[in-house]
C-alpha positions as CSV (number, residue, x, y, z in Angstrom):
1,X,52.2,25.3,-13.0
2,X,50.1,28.0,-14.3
3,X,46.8,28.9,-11.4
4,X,43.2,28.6,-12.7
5,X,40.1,29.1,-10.1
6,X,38.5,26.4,-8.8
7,X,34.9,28.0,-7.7
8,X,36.3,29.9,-4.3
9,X,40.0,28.3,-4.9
10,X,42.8,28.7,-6.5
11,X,44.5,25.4,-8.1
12,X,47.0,24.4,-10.8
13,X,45.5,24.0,-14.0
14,X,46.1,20.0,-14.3
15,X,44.7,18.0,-11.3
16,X,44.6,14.6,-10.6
17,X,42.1,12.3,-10.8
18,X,42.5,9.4,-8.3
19,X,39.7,6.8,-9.3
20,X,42.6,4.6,-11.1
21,X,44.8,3.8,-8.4
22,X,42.0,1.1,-7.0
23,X,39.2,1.1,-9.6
24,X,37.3,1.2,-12.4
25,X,40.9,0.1,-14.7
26,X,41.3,-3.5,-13.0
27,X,42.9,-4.5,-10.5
28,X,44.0,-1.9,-7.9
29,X,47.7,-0.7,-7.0
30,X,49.7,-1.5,-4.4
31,X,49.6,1.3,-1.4
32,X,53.6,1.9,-2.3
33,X,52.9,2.8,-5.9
34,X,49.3,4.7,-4.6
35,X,51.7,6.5,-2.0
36,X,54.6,7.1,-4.6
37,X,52.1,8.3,-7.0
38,X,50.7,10.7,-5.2
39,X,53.6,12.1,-2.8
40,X,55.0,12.7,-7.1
41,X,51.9,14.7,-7.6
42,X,52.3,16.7,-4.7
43,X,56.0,17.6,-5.1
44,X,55.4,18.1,-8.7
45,X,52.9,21.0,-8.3
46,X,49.7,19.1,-8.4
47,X,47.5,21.2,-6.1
48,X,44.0,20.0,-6.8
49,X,43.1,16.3,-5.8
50,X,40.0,14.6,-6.6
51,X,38.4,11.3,-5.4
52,X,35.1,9.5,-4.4
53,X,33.3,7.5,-1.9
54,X,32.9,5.1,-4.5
55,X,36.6,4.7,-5.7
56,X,37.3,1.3,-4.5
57,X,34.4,1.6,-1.9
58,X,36.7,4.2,0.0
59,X,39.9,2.8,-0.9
60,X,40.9,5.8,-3.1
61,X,39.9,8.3,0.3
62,X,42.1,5.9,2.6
63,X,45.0,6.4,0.4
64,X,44.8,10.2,-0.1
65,X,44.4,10.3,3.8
66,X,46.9,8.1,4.4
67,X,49.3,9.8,2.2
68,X,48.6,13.6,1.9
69,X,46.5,14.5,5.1
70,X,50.2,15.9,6.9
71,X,50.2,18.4,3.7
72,X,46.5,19.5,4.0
73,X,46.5,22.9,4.0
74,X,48.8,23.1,0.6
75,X,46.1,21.8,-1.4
76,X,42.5,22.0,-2.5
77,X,40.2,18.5,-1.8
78,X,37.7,17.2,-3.9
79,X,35.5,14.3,-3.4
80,X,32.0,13.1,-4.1
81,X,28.7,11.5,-2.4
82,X,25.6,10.3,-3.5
83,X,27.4,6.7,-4.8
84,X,29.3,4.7,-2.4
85,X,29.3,1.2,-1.8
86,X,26.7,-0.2,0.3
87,X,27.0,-3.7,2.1
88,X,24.9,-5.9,1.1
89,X,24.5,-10.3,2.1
90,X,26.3,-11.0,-1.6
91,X,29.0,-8.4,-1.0
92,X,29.4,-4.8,-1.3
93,X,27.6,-3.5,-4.3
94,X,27.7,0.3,-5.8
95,X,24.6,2.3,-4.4
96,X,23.2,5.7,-6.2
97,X,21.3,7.2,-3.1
98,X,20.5,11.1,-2.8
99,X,18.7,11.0,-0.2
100,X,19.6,13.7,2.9
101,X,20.3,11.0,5.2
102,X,22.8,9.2,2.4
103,X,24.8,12.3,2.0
104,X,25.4,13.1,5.0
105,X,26.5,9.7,6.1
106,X,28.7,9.2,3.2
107,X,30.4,12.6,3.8
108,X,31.2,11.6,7.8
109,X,32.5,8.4,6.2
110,X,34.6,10.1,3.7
111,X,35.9,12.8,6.0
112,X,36.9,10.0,8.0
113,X,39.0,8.1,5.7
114,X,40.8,11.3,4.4
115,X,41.3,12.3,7.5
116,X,40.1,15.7,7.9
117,X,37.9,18.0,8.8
118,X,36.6,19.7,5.9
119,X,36.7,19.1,2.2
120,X,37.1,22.1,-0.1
121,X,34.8,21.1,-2.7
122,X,32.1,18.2,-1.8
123,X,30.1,17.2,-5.5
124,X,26.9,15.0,-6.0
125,X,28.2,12.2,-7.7
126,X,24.7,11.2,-9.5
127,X,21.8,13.0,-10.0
128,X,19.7,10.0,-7.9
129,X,16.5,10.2,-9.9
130,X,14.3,9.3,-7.0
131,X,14.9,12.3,-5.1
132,X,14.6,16.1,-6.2
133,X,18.0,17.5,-6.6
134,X,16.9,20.0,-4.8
135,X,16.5,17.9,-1.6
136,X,20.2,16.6,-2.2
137,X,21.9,19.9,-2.9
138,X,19.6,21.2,0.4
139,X,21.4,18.4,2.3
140,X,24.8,19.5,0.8
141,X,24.0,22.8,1.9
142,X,23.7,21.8,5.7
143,X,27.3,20.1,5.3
144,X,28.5,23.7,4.2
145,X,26.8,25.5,7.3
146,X,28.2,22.7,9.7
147,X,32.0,23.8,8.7
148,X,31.7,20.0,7.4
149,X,32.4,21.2,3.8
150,X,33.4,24.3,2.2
151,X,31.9,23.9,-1.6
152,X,29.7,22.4,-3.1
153,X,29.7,20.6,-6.8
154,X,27.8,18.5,-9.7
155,X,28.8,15.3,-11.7
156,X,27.3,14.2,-15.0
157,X,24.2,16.6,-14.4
158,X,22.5,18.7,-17.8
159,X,22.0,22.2,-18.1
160,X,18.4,21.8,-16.6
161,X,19.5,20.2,-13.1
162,X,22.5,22.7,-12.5
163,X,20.4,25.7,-12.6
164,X,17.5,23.8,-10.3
165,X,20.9,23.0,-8.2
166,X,22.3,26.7,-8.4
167,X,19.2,28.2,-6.8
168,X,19.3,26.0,-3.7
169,X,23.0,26.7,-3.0
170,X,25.8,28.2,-5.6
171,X,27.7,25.4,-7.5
172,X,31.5,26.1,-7.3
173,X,31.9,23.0,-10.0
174,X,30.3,20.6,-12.2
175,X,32.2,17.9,-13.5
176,X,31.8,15.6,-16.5
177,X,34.0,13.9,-19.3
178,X,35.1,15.9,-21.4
179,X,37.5,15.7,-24.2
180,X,38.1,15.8,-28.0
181,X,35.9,12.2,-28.2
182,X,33.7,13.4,-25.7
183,X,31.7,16.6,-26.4
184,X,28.5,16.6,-24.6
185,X,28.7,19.4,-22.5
186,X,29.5,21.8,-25.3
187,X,25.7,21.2,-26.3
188,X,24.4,23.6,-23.0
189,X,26.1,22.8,-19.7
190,X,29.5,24.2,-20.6
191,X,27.5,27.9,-21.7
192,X,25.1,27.4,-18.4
193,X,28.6,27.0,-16.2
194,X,29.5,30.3,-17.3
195,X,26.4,31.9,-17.0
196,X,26.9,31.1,-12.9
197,X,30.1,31.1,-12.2
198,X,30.7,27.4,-12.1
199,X,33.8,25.7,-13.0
200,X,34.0,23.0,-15.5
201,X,36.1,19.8,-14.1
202,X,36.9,18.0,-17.0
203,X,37.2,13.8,-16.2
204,X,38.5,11.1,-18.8
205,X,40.2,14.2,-20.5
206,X,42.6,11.8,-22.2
207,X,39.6,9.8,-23.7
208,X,39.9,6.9,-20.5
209,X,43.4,6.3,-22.4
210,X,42.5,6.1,-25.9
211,X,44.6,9.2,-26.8
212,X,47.6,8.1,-24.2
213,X,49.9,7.3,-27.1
214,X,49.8,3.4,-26.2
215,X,48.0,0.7,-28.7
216,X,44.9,-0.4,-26.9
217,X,44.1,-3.5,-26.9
218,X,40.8,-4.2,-25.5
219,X,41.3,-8.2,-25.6
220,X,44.0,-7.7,-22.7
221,X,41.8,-5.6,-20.4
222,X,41.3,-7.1,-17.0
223,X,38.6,-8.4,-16.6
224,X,36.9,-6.1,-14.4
225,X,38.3,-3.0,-16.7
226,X,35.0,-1.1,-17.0
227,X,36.2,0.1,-20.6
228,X,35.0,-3.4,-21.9
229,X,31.2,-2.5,-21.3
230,X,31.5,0.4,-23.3
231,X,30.8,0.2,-26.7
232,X,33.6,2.6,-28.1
233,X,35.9,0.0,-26.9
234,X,33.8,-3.3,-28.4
235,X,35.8,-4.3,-31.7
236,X,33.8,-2.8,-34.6
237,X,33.8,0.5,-32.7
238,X,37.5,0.5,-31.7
239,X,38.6,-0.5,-35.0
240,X,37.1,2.3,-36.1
241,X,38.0,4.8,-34.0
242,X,41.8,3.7,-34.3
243,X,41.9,5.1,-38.0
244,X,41.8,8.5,-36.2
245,X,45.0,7.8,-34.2
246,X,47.7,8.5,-37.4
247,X,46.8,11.6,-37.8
248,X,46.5,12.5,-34.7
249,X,49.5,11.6,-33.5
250,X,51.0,13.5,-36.6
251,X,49.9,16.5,-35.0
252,X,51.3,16.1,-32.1
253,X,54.5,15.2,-33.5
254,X,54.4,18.6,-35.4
255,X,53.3,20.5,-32.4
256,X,56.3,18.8,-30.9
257,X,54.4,17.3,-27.0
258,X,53.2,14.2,-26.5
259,X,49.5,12.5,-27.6
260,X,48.5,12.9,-23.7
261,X,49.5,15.8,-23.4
262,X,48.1,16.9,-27.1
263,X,44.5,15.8,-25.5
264,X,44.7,18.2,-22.7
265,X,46.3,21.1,-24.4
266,X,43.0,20.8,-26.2
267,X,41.3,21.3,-23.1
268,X,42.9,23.9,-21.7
269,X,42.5,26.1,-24.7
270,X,38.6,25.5,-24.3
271,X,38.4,28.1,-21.9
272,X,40.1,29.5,-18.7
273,X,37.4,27.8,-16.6
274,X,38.1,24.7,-17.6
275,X,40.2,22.4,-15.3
276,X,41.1,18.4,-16.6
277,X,41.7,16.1,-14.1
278,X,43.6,13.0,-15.7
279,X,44.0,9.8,-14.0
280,X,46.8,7.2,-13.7
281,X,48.3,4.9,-11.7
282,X,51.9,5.8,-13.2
283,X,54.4,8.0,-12.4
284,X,55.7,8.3,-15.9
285,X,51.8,9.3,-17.1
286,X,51.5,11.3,-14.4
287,X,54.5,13.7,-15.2
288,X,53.6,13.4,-19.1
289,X,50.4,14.6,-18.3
290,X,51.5,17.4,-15.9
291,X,53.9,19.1,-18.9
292,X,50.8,19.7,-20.8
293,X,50.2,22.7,-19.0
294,X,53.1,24.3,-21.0
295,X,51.6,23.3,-24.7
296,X,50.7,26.2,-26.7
297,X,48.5,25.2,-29.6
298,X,47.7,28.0,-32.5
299,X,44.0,28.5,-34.0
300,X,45.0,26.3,-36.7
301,X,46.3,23.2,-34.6
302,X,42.6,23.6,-32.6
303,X,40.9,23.5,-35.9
304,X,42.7,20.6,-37.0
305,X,42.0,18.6,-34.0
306,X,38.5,19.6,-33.7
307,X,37.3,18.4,-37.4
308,X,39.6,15.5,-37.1
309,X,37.9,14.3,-33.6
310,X,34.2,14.9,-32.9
311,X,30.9,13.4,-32.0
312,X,30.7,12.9,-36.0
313,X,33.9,11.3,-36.6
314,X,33.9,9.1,-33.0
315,X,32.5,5.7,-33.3
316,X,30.1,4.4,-30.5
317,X,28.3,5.8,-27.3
318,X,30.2,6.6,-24.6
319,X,28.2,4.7,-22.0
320,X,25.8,1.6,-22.3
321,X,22.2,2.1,-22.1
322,X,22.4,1.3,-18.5
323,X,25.0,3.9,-18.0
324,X,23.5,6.3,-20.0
325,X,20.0,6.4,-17.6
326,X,22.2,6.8,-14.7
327,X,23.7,10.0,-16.0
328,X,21.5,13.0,-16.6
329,X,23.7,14.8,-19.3
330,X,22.5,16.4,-22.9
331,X,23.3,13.8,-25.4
332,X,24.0,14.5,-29.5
């Protein structure tokens, strides 16, 4: 697979995304298919991994632990603090907490579960509102002088809050979604990435499956499928947004590659610092996704796609308005 920089690393330019193989989609995978999915990764190329403390409150860690920790030094590790689960009397609940203490407990926990001693690139999950970013970014910074942590990035943060992050300690990476339905960060942060330095980690790249290829069909979502509180995916929105889907998969019928892999082509043509991260729980999506990397798209194809999907055309918010004042990201 063709190398792109990952702030001090070099990476293939697809990596995966490993929230789906025990959250966020429904019901999590059994640890065979989260162990053949990822050992298919690995021997496919995939050289940039990315989790969370929240994933499954740790599960997604355990599983990349469990399965890749033997080849550790053949790939680049990415996961996040600042949101983990916290236990509470009425179960474990998800937690936003930036304070000092809160990062550095939830990177010994996730060092733990992946079983190692450093993680290459260490991100703020959320901005936590409460406490200066500058107080959480110092804290990540102490990781990085313990040996703890080797990089630090940002997730879902605006233009403003990377360069108050950027003065306390360089950001290697910010990540955010990022795709043809999803174009926030083309308003400032993409232009202030460059300005630093800082790689772009595109997440949801296929538009959380919308341009996968399949029919969705929000009705038979699991219940716990977070896609069912946003409101692109409520009916009147996803009806609408469905009208796009002909002539999008016309294109990449003529372009001869696959929807998915039409999606991240896209992305990949944004700009050399751009890295998607798709996720999936499949093997089959998994190796669609990964032949992306070898999709040439002409100026003409981009400008196709770009007036055919867009802020204006795309139906619906991307978050609810509980989401969205968790997230501190430019909005159109």
């Amino acid at each position: 697979m063709q190398q792109r920089q990952l702030g001090p690393f070099q990476v293939g330019a697809i990596g995966l995304g490993c929230m789906n193989i025990c959250h966020a989609y429904g019901a999590p995978v059994s640890r065979e298919q989260a162990e053949r999915l990822l050992l298919t990764a690995f021997d496919e190329g995939v050289t940039h991994f990315d989790t969370a403390a929240l994933y499954g409150f740790g599960a997604s860690e355990t599983h990349v632990g469990n399965v890749l920790a033997r080849h550790r030094s053949r790939f680049t590790l990415a996961s996040k603090g600042g949101m983990a689960g916290v236990q509470f009397d009425d179960g474990v609940k998800r937690v936003i907490d930036g304070r000092p203490e809160a990062i550095r407990k939830n990177c010994e926990d996730s060092l733990r579960r992946l079983k190692t001693d450093v993680i290459d690139l260490y991100y703020l999950h959320r901005w936590d509102k409460q406490v200066p970013v500058e107080d959480s970014v110092g804290a990540m910074s102490d990781l990085v002088r313990a040996g703890k942590v080797r990089a630090l990035g940002l997730s879902e943060v605006s233009a403003a809050t990377l360069r108050k992050a950027h003065a306390v300690h360089p950001i290697a990476a910010v990540q955010t979604e990022y795709s043809l339905w999803t174009r926030n960060p083309e308003i400032a942060v993409l232009q202030t990435c460059r300005e630093h330095g800082t790689t772009f980690v595109a997440f949801s790249p296929v538009a959380r499956g919308f341009l996968g290829g399949e029919d969705l069909d929000a009705s038979a979502f699991d219940p716990k499928d977070i896609r069912l509180g946003m409101p692109r995916f409520k009916p009147e929105h996803l009806a609408a947004n469905k009208k796009l889907l002909a002539p999008y998969r016309a294109i990449a019928q003529a372009v001869g590659c696959t929807p998915a892999q039409l999606a991240l082509a896209w992305l990949l043509h944004q700009g050399n610092d751009i890295l998607p991260i798709p996720g999936t729980s499949r093997v089959d999506h998994l190796r669609d996704n990964l032949g992306a990397a070898n999709v040439k798209l002409d100026a003409a194809t981009l400008a196709q796609l770009d007036a055919l999907i867009n802020q204006q055309t795309v139906s619906g918010n991307r978050y609810s308005e509980q989401a969205n004042r968790e997230v501190d990201t430019e909005v159109f």
